[in-house]
C-alpha positions, 0 to 999 in steps of 0.5 A, spaced: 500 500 500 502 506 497 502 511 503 499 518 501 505 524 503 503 527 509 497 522 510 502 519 516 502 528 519 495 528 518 493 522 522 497 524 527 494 530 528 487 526 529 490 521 534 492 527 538 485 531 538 482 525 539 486 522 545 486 530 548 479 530 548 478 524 552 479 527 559 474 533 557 469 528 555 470 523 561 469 531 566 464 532 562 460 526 563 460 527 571 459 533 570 452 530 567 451 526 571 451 530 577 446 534 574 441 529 572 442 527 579 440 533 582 435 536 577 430 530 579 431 531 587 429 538 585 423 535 580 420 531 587 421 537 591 417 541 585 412 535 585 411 536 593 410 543 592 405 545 586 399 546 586 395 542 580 389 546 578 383 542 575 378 544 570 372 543 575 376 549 579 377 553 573 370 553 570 367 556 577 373 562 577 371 563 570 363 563 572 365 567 578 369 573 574 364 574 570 358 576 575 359 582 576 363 584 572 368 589 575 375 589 576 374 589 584 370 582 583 376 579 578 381 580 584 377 578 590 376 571 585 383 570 584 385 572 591 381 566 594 382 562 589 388 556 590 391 558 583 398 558 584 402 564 585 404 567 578 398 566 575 395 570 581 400 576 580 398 576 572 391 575 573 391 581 578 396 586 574 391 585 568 386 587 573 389 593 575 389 596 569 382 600 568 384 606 565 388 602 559 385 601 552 383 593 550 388 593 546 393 595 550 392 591 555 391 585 550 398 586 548 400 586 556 397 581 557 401 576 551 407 578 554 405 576 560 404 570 557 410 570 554 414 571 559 411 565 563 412 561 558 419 563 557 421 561 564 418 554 563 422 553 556 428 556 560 427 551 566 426 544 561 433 548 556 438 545 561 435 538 561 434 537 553 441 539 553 443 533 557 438 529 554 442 529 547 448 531 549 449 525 555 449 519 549 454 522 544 458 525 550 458 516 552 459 515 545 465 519 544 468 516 551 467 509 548 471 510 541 476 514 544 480 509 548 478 503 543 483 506 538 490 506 543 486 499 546 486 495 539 492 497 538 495 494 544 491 487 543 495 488 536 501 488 541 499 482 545 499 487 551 492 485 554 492 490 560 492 496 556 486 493 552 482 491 558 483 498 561 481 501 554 474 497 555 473 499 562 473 506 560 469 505 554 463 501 558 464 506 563 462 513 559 457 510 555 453 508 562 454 514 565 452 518 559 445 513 557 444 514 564 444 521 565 440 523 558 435 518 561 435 521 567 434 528 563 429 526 558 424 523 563 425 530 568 424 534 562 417 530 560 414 531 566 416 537 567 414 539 559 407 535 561 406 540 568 409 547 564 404 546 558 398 545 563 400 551 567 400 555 560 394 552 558 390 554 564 393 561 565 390 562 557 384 560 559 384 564 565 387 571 562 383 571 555 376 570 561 379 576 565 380 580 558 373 578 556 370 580 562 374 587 563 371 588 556 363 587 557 365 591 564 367 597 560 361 596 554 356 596 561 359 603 564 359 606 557 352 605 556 350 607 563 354 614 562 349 615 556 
């Protein structure tokens, strides 16, 4: 086989980036591991925690924000209600605001919104990111050590290939079990977000809507 000038160098040079990425690798994983490992005690702190709102108990404080339909009876509702403490803020901040136009307060009340739902991505990104990282990170720890162990095997020295493939099952367990544990906190806690979301539109669109009827009855009653 005729050898390629300068193929010798380049392999070379792969051989050493690929061998110096094996002890980033291998912190990387740990680093994984650890947060997957206290993102799920915080997902059973969080579980013990939240307050879960049924749809029975969103349809009596939507009937019950609507008769009267004053601003003074949005945040009395609210204020007893059990919703949890965000949604609380929002709803009563859109009560607050009588002397703002519909549309005004319509476009405060899409941000606030989307501000919500911007915290809840932000609360699932980290664990996404583990989630696809945690198995490549395991691949690449697998490959890594395989090629200075098989060339070892090819020398007869059968300790350096066991220690090659010690690490190589290592990194790929640890990385599998830290994308598992990641994926599993991010479905759950999608699940929970996206009800949160899902009960706060709901919420805020009746508020807008009733703050609306609110101003057409005084108007009427002006004239």
């Amino acid at each position: 086989m005729v050898a390629v000038p300068g193929s010798e160098m380049l392999g070379s040079a792969l051989h050493v980036i690929s061998q110096s990425l094996l002890i980033p690798v291998i912190v990387g994983l740990l680093l994984f591991m650890a947060y997957a490992i206290i993102t799920f005690g915080g997902m059973i702190s969080e579980y013990s925690s939240r307050i879960k709102t049924s749809p029975k108990e969103i349809e009596d404080i939507l009937k019950a924000i609507s008769n009267p339909p004053t601003p003074e009876n949005i945040l009395e509702v609210v204020e007893k209600s059990a919703l949890p403490q965000g949604q609380k803020t929002i709803l009563n901040d859109l009560a607050n605001t009588q002397n703002m136009g519909s549309e005004s307060r319509e476009a405060l009340a899409r941000k606030l919104v989307e501000n919500e739902e911007i915290k809840a991505m932000k609360g699932i990104e980290k664990t996404d990111i583990v989630t696809r990282l945690g198995p490549t990170l395991g691949l690449m720890g697998t490959l890594i050590p395989m090629g200075p162990g098989l060339a070892a095997l090819g020398s007869g020295d059968i300790n350096t290939l066991a220690q090659a493939i010690i690490i190589a099952f290592d990194t790929t367990v640890v990385g599998l079990a830290a994308g598992g544990i990641a994926y599993v906190v991010s479905k759950i806690r999608r699940r929970w977000y996206e009800e949160y979301i899902s009960n706060l539109d709901t919420l805020v669109d009746s508020v807008l809507e009733v703050m609306k009827n609110g101003e057409k009855i005084q108007t009427q009653n002006v004239f």
